[in-house]
Structures are given as structure tokens and as C-alpha cells.
N, C-alpha and C positions, 0 to 999 in steps of 0.2 A: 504493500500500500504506500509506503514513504517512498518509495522509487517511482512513484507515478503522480503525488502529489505530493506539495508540500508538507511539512507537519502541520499538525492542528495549531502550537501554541502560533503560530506564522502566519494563517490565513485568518484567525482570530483579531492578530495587531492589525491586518489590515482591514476589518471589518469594525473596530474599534477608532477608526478612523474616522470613519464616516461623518460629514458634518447632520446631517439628518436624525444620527444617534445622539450627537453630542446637545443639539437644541432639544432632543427627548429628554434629557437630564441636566441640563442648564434650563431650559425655559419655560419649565412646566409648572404645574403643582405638585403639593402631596399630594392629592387624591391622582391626579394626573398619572403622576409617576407609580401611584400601587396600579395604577391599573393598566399602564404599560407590564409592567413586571408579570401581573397576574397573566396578561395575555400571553406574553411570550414564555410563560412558564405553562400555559396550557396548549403552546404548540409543541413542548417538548414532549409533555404528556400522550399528545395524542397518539407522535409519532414512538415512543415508547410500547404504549400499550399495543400497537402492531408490531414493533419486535418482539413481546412476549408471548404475543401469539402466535406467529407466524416465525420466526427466526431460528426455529431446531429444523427446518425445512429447508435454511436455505444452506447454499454452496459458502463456503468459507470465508470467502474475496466480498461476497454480497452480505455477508454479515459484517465484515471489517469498514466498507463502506458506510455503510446502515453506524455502526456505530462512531464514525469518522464524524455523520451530520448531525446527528443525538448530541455531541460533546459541543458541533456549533452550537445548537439553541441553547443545550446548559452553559456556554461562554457568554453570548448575548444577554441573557437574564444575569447573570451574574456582575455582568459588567455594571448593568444599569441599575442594579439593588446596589454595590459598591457604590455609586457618583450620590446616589441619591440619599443614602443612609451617612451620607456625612452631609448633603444641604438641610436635610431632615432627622437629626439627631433622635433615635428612636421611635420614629412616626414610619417606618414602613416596615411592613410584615414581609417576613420571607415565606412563600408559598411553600408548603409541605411537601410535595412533591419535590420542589426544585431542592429544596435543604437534604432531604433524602438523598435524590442524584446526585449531586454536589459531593457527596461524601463518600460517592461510591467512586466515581469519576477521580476526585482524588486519591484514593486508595490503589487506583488500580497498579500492578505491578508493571516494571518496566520491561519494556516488550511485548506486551500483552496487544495481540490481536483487533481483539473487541471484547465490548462488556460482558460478562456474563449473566445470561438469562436471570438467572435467580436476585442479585445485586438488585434489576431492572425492574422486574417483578415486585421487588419489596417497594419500593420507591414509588409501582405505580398503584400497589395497596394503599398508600395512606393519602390523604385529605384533607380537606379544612376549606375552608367558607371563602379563600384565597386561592383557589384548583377548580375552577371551572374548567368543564370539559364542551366545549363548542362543537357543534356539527359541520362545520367548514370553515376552510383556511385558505388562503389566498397562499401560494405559491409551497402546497401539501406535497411536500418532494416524498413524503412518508409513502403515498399511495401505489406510487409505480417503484418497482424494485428495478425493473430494467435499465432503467435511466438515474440511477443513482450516481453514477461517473459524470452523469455531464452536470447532477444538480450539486456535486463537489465545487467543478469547476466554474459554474455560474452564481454561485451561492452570495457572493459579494454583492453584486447588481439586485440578484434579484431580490436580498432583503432588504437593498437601495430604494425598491422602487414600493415594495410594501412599508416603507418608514416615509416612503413621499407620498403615500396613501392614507397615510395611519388616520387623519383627521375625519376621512369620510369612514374610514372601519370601525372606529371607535365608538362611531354611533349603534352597533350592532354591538359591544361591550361594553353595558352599562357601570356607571362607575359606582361600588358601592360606600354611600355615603358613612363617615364613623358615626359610630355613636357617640351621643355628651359625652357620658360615662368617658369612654377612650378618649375625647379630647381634651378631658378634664386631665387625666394622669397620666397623659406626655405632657400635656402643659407645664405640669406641676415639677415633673423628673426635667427640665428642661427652662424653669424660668428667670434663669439668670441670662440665656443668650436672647430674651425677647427683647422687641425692638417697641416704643411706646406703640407703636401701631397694633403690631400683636397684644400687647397687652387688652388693648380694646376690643379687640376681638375677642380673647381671652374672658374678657368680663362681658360679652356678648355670649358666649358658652355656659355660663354660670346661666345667665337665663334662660338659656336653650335648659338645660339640665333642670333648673328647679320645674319647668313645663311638660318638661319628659316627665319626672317622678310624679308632679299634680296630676298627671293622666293615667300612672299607673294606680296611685292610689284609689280615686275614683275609681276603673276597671278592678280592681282588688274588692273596693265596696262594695258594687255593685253584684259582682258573681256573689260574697259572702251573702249578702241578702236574699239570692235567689236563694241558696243553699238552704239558710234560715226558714224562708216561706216553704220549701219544697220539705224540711225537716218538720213543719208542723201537720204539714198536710199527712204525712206518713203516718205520723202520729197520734192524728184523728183517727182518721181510717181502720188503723191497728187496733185503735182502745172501742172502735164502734162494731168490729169486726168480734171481739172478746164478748162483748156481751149479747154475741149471737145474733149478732144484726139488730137487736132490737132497738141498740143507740144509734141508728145510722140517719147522720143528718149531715147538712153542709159544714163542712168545719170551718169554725170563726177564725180565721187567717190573722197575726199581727203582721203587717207589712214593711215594718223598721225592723236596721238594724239590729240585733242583737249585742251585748256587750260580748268583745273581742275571746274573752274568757271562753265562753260556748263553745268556741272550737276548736281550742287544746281541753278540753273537760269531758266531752264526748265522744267515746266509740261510735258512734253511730255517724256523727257528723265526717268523722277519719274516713269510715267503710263509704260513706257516700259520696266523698271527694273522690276516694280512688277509683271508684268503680262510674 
């Protein structure tokens, strides 16, 4: 394989060149850049999960290959969680997937072929809410095995021309928004480098968060009192049922809350949560 192409870490330097990557991770956002990362760590994924499946099948040269372009897209993703994890000082998630390859990738022994299945396999077991797995990919060298040598060779361009696309793909990978919660505690591991601007934003999050927990609370009340009303109705029912039917009338419903007590004090209220 190295006599027919260059080495990996070589065609990597020049793919890290690129100025289209480099405005990826100078001129974005946080949210921006997790969600460059997330994508490009779920085309590693995809094209993974077809070595796993499919690569005890192939010929040896076509598995060397296959694993020659796997270690692009793990350089790609890694490059730009690296640029971005120092403009974003603990604000961006490393995809589970990728952090798994990542450590396989670096392990491997020298001279070593290609990956091995199993290494690949674990990596494409694990997950997290950052490993979205998309049903198409713009320049999917994964799909055809034939043409694996020339997607070697073109592989500079052609992630050139999906990094001059990104704006309009992007729209098809939505970015997911953090939570308060999460912006609250980078903020916090992190607030000696804010700038006054941030800071206001910052104390814009403080009210995102108190609006988030007021909404949860109310939804918390809300169900407990369903729970409440649905426990009396039971309980009529049961005690009208006991005396043979002969008590059976509409039961008098109280429609308030209950004091919080009621439902660490009750078995009955636990059985009925669960089920």
C-alpha cells in the first residue's frame, strides 16, 4: 500500500491545509463546530460499520485501502475537535464513536496492514446523543469497494468541494442546541477567560435556566396531581367494590395537589408511577 500511495500521516498534512477547513475552525461557532465534528465523525461511522460487515470478504489490498480512508475521516474529525477544543475551552464533546477509533487507530502496531475487525466493531458499538448515523453522504467512497484507489487519490478535492458545500448540507444536520444546564457548567469551569460580552450572555443563560427548571417544575406538578386524582379514584372504586357493590357511587374527587409527603409514604403511589 505505501508503495503506491503516500503514507497517511502525508496526505492528512495536506488535507489539513485546506483553507475551507481552516474557516471550519477559525470562523464558526461552538454549536457550529460540534456539529461539524458530529458530522464528520458520522461519516467515519458509516463507512466503518461497512467494514464490519463486509471486510472478512474482502481481498487483503481492498481491506488495506478500506482502512487507509477510515484513518482519513478519523484525521479530519480529529483535526477539527483539536482547533476547536482550545477556541472552546471544554465546550465541545468528543463523539463516542470517534474517541473509541481514535484509540484504536492509535494503538495500532507498526506495520500493521489495516484495522482489525474487532478494534472497528467495538468502536462502532458505542454511542451517545453526538453519533448520529445519517442515511447519505455526499462523496460515500464507503459504498463502492472497486474504486477505492482512485477515492485514495482524489480524496483531497473531493473533501474540498464537500467543505465548499458544507453551508447548504448543514441544513440537513441539525445542530443540537445545549442545554442551560450544560451552558451553565462550562461557563462556570471556564469564567475567568470571558470576555464582558460573554459574561452577558452568561447572565442571559441564568434566565434561560431559571425558565427551563419553572417549566419543569410545573410538568412535575402537574403529572403528581394527575397521579393524586387517579390514586383517589382507585381508591373509591376498591372501598365501593369491598362492600359488595353496595357502596358504589361516583367518587368525590379532590382535584389539588396533595402534600409532596404522599408520594414517598405510599406503596401504592410507587406501584402506580412504575407501572
Amino acid at each position: 500500500m505505501s508503495s503506491v500511495h503516500p503514507p497517511v500521516s502525508v496526505q492528512l498534512q495536506a488535507l489539513y491545509g485546506l483553507p475551507e477547513l481552516k474557516a471550519l475552525t477559525l470562523g464558526r461557532t461552538r454549536e457550529e463546530g460540534q456539529q461539524a465534528i458530529d458530522f464528520f465523525s458520522s461519516r467515519g461511522k458509516a463507512s466503518a460499520r461497512v467494514y464490519v460487515q463486509s471486510s472478512e470478504e474482502w481481498a487483503v489490498g481492498v481491506r488495506m485501502m478500506f482502512s487507509t480512508l477510515m484513518q482519513f475521516e478519523v484525521g479530519i474529525t480529529h483535526h477539527l475537535f483539536s482547533h476547536l477544543t482550545l477556541r472552546f475551552p471544554s465546550e465541545i464533546t468528543t463523539p463516542q464513536f470517534h474517541r473509541e477509533m481514535t484509540l484504536r487507530v492509535l494503538n495500532l502496531k507498526p506495520n500493521t496492514d489495516y484495522i482489525p475487525v474487532k478494534d472497528v466493531d467495538a468502536a462502532v458499538s458505542s454511542a451517545s446523543r453526538h453519533d448520529p448515523e445519517l442515511l447519505k453522504h455526499d462523496f460515500a467512497w464507503w459504498t463502492n469497494t472497486n474504486s477505492l484507489d482512485a477515492s485514495i487519490r482524489s480524496y483531497v478535492p473531493s473533501l474540498q468541494r464537500l467543505l465548499q458545500g458544507w453551508t447548504a448540507n448543514r441544513k440537513h444536520f441539525p445542530i443540537p442546541e445545549p442545554s442551560p444546564t450544560l451552558t451553565l457548567n462550562s461557563t462556570i469551569g471556564n469564567i475567568n477567560l470571558l470576555t464582558g460580552k460573554e459574561i452577558l450572555s452568561y447572565m442571559d443563560t441564568l434566565d434561560d435556566l431559571k425558565e427551563s427548571l419553572d417549566t419543569q417544575m410545573n410538568t412535575t406538578t402537574a403529572a403528581m396531581t394527575h397521579v393524586w386524582v387517579e390514586l383517589q379514584r382507585f381508591q373509591a372504586i376498591s372501598q365501593s367494590l369491598e362492600e359488595d357493590g353496595q357502596g358504589l357511587h361516583p367518587p368525590l374527587l379532590d382535584l389539588e395537589a396533595p402534600p409532596e409527603a404522599v408520594f414517598f409514604d405510599s406503596p401504592l403511589v410507587i406501584y402506580t408511577l412504575l407501572s
